[in-house]
Backbone bond lengths (Angstrom), bond angles and torsions (degrees), N, CA, C in turn:
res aa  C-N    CA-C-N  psi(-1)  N-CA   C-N-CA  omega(-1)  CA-C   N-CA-C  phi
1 X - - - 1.439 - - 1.523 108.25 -
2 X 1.382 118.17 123.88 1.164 106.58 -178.16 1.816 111.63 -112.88
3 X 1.404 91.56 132.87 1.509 107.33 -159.32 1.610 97.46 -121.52
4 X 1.483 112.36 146.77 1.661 132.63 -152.00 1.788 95.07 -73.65
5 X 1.448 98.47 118.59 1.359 103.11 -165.46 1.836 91.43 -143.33
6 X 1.911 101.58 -175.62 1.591 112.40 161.72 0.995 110.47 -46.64
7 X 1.594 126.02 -41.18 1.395 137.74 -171.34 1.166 133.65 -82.05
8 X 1.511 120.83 -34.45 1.368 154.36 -178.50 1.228 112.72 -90.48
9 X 1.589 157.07 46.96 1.699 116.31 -168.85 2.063 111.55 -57.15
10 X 1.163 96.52 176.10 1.654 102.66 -164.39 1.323 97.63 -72.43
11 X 0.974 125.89 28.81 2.061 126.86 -170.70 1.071 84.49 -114.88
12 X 1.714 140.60 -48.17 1.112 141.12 -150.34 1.990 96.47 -103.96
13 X 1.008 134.08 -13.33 1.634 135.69 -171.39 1.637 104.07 -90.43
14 X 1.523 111.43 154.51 1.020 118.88 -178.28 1.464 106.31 -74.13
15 X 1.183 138.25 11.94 1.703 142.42 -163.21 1.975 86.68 -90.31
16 X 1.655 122.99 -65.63 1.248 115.83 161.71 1.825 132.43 -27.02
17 X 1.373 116.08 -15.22 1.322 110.00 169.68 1.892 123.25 -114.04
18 X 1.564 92.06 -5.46 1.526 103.49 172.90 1.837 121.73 -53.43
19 X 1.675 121.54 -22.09 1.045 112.89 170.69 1.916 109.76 -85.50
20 X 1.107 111.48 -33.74 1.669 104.82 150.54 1.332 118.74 -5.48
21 X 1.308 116.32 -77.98 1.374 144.63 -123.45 1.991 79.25 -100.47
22 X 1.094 102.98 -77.94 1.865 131.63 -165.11 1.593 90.54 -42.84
23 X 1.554 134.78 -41.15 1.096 134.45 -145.46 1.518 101.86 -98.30
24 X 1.554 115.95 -34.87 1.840 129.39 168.35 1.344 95.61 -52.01
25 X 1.500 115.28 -69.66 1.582 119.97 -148.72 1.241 90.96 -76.70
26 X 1.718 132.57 -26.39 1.904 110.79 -167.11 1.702 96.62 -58.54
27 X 1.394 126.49 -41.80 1.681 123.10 -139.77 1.663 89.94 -88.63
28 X 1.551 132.74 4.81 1.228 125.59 -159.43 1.821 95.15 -123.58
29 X 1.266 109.31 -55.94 1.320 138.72 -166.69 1.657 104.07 81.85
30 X 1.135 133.93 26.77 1.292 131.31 -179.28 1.897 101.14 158.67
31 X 1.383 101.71 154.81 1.630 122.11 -170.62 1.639 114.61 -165.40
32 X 1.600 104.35 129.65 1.320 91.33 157.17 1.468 119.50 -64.73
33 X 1.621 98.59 160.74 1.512 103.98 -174.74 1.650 117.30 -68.30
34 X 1.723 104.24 -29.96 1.080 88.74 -158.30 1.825 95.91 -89.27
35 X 1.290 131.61 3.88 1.432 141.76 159.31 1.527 106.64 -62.96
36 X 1.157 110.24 -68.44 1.821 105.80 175.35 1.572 104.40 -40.48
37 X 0.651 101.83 -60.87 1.985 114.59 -163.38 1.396 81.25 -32.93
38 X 1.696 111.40 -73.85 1.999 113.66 -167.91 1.599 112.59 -37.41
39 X 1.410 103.43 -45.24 1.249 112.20 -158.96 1.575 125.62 -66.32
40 X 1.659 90.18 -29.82 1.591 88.82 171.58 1.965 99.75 -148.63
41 X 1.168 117.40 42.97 1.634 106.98 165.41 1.757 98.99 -86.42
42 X 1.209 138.73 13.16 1.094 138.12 -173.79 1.417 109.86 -86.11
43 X 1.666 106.99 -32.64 1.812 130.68 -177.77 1.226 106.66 -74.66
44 X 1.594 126.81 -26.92 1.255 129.91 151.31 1.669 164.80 8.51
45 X 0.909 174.76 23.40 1.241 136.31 -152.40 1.270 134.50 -51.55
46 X 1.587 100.46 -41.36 1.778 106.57 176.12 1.426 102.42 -151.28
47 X 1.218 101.96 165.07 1.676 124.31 -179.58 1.556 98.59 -56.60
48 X 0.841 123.47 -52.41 1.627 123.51 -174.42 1.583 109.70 -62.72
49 X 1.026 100.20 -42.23 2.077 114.90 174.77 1.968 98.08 -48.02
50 X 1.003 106.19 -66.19 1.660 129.41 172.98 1.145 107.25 -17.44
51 X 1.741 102.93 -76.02 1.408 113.19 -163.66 1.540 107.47 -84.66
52 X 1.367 134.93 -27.27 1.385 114.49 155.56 1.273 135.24 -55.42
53 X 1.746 107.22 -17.25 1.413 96.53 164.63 1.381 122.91 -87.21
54 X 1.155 144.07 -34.42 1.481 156.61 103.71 1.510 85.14 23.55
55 X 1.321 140.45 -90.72 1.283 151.42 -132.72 2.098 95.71 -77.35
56 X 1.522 81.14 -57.54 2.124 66.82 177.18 1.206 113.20 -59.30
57 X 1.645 117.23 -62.61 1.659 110.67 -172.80 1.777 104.85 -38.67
58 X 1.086 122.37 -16.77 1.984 105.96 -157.08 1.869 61.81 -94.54
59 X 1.073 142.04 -97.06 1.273 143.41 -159.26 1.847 113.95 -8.37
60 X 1.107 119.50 -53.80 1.370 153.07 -161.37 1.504 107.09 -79.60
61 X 1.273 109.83 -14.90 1.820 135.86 -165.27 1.546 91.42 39.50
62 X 1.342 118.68 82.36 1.536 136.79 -179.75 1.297 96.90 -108.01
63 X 1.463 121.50 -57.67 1.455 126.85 -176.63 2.046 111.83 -142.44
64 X 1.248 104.91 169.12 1.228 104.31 -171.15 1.322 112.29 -137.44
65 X 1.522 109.89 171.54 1.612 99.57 -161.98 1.700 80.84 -115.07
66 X 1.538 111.33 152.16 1.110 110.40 -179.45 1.716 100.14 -132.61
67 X 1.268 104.50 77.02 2.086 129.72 -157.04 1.835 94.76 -55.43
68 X 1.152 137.25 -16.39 1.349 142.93 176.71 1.683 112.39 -65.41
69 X 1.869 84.32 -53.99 1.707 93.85 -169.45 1.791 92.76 -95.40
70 X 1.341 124.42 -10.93 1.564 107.92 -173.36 1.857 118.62 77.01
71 X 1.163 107.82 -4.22 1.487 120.54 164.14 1.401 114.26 -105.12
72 X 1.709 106.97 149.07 1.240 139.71 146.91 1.423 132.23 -59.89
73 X 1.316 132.59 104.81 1.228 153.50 168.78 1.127 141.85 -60.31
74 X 1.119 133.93 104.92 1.338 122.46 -176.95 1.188 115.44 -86.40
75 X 1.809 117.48 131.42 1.196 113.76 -143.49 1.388 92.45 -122.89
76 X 1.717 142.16 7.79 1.585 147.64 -169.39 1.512 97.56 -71.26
């Protein structure tokens, strides 16, 4: 995961794609995963870019997994 560092500026960190993600799930309040994925892997560069952002917001308690229903939560 690359996070805004000496190395990184924040243009290059996954923190730049977190309103992506926050802005799908705000208008829904919840999504399957593999619907989000369609909905915005296009904003992208790579599949791995995706899921690290996916991975901070769940870190960040941004969004939540709700493993019953198989959707992502928006948790703001």
């Amino acid at each position: 995961m690359k996070l805004p560092s000496k190395i990184f500026p924040i243009e290059e960190s996954v923190l730049i794609f977190f309103p992506i993600i926050l802005n799908c799930l705000e208008k829904e309040k919840e999504k399957k995963i593999y619907e989000l994925y369609q909905d915005t892997i296009n904003f992208f560069p790579s599949t791995i870019d995706w899921m690290d952002t996916i991975a901070g917001l769940y870190a960040v308690h941004a969004i939540n997994l709700d493993e019953e229903k198989g959707v992502l939560v928006y948790a703001l």
